[in-house]
N, C-alpha and C positions, 0 to 999 in steps of 0.2 A: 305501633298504633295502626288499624285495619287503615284509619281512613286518610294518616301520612302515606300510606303504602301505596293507598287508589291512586293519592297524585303522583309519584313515583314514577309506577306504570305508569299513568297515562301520559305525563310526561316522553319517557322512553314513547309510549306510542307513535304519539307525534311526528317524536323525530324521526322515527324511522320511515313513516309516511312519506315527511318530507322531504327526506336525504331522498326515495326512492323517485320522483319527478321531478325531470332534469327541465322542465321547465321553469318549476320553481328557483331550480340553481342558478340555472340563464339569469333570471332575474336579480336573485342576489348580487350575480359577478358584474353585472350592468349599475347594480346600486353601491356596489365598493367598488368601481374602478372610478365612480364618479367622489367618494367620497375622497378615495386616495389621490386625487387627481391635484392636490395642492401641498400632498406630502411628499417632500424632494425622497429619496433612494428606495420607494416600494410602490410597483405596481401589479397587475393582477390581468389574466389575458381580459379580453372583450369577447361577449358571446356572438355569436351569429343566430340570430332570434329565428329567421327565415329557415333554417336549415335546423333545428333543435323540438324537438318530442317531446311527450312525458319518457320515452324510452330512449333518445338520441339525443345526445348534445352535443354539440357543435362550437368550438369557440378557436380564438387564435393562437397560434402557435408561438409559444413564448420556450427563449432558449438558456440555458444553463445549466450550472451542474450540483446536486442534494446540497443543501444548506448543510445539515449535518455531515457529509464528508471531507465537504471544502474545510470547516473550521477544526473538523478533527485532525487535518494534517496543516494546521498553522501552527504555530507558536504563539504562547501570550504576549503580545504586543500589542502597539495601538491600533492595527488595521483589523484585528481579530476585536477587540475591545468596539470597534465603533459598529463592525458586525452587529453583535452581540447589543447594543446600545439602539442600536435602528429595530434589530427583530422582536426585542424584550419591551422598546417604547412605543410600537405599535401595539401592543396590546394591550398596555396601560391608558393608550389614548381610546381605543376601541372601547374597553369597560369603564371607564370613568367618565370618559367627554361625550365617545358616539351612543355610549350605551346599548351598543349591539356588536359581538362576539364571533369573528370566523373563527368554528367553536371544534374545530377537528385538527388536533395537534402532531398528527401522523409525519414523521420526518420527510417521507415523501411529497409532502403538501408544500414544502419550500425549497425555493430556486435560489442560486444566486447567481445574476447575470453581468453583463459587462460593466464594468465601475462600481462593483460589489453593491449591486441594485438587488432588494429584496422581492422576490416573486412569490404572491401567492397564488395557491391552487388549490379548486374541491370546496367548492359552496354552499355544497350540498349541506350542510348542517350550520349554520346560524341562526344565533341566540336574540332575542333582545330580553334589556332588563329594567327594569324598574329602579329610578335614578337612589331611589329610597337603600334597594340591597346594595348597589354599586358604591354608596354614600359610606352606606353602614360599614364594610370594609374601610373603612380610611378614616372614618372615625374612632373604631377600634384600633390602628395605628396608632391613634391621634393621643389615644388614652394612654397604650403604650409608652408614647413620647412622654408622656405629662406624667405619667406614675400614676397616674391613677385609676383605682383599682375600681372605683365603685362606680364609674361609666359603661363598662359594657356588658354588664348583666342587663340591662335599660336596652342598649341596642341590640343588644341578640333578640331580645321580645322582640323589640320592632320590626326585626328580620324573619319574624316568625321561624326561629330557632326554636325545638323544645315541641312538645303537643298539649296542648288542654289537659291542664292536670298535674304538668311538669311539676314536679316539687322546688323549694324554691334551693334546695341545697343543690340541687343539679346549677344553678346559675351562682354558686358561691363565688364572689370576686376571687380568691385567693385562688381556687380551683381554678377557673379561667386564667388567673395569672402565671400560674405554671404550666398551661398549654400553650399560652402566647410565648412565652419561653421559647418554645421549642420550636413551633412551627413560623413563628414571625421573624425568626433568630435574622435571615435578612435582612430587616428594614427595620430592625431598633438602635443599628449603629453605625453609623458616619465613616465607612470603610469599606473596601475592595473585597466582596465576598467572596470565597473559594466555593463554587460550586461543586465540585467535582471532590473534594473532600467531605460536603455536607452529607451526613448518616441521620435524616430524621426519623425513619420508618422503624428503626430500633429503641428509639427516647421514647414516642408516644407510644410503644407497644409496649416499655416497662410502666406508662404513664396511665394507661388503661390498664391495664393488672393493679396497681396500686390503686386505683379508684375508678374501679369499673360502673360506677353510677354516672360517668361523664357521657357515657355512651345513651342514654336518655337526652341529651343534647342533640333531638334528631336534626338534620338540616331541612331547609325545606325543597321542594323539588323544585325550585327557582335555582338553586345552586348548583343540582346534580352538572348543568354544564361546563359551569363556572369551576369546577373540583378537577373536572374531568381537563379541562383546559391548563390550567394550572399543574397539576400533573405529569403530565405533558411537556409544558415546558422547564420543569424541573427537572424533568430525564431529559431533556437535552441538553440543559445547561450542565446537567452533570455527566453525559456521556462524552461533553468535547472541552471538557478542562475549564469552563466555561468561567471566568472572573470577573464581575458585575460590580459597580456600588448601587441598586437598588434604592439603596436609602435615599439617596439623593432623588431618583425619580420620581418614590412616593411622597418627597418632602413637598418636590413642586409638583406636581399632582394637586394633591392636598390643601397647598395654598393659592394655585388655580382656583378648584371647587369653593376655596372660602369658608374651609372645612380645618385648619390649621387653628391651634388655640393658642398657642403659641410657640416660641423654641423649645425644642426636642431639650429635655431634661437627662435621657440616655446619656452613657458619656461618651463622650467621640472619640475614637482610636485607630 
């Protein structure tokens, strides 16, 4: 669709605009060191506003050593577990609560410093989101949990999923229900998820061959961040062995927001 495509781009545009002035970033790292500023084990340096350009930036010197290396030479245990639980629940608080995305998932962007304190870096790309998409994700969960099917064809519109015109089989619950399968497989069951064993990129590629009308499910350029973020941290939870229960996160998340319909009907295992 030409005119999903204009937002697309111009989306991308944007960002690139704004990753390229570092003044803008200053500003970011100044408004997330203030938001972190009440979250025990993750901080982020402080800019020096006086000394920072559209082409210099300038901030404090914060010390440690690649978050993905540290964890890649742990063992699963609980100190790698609570890693893994601080870095993965800061993003879940950022898109659900702050509704705004340090949205550049690059393993270089995290530190991990003395008393396994999480540092983040590179401002330059954050997201905000409209509490409606953030929702919508957790509501989809939600339906998950509950079984049922005939909830998120309803929410994908509202997410402006789809273009003007979308036929209504591209939104068939069943169809949806075998996507959520695969890509939600995380957060529909009450267990210790093996990241580093998860293979999705092979399900949804036999899943599209099989019903290549899914792919009219365009996103809208609200998400292109949010994908890309996600992404991200799926390749590092699965390049460092990474063992999560997720579920649980999004359980309470979800009955946070007020967004919980009630007990996960999943079965627990």
């Amino acid at each position: 669709d030409p005119e999903r495509l204009d937002e697309w781009f111009e989306e991308c545009r944007e960002t690139i605009l704004i990753e390229a002035d570092y003044t803008n970033e200053a500003a970011n790292m100044r408004r997330f060191s203030e938001h972190l500023a009440d979250r025990e084990g993750t901080t982020c340096p402080l800019p020096f506003e006086q000394w920072t350009k559209k082409t210099v930036l300038t901030m404090e010197l914060m010390k440690g050593r690649k978050l993905d290396t540290v964890l890649g030479e742990m063992r699963n245990g609980l100190r790698k577990q609570r890693i893994l639980e601080n870095f993965v629940g800061n993003y879940v608080w950022m898109f659900h609560e702050l509704f705004e995305l340090h949205s550049d998932p690059h393993p270089g962007n995290f530190l991990l410093g003395d008393d396994d304190e999480l540092i983040l870096l590179d401002f330059g790309c954050v997201r905000s989101f409209d509490p409606l998409f953030s929702d919508g994700i957790l509501k989809i969960i939600d339906a998950c949990w509950q079984k049922d099917l005939e909830k998120p064809p309803a929410i994908y519109r509202e997410m402006r999923f789809g273009v003007e015109g979308t036929s209504d089989d591209v939104f068939d619950p069943e169809l949806l229900h075998a996507y959520h399968e695969i890509i939600l497989e995380p957060f529909l069951y009450d267990r210790t998820f093996d990241f580093g064993a998860w293979r999705p990129r092979v399900e949804i590629q036999k899943f599209i061959r099989k019903t290549p009308r899914f792919l009219k499910l365009v996103p809208p350029a609200e998400s292109l961040m949010y994908l890309r973020l996600i992404g991200g941290i799926k390749g590092l939870l699965g390049k460092v062995d990474g063992r999560l229960n997720v579920h649980r996160m999004a359980l309470a998340t979800a009955e946070r927001r007020g967004l919980l319909t009630g007990p996960p009907k999943t079965t627990l295992l």
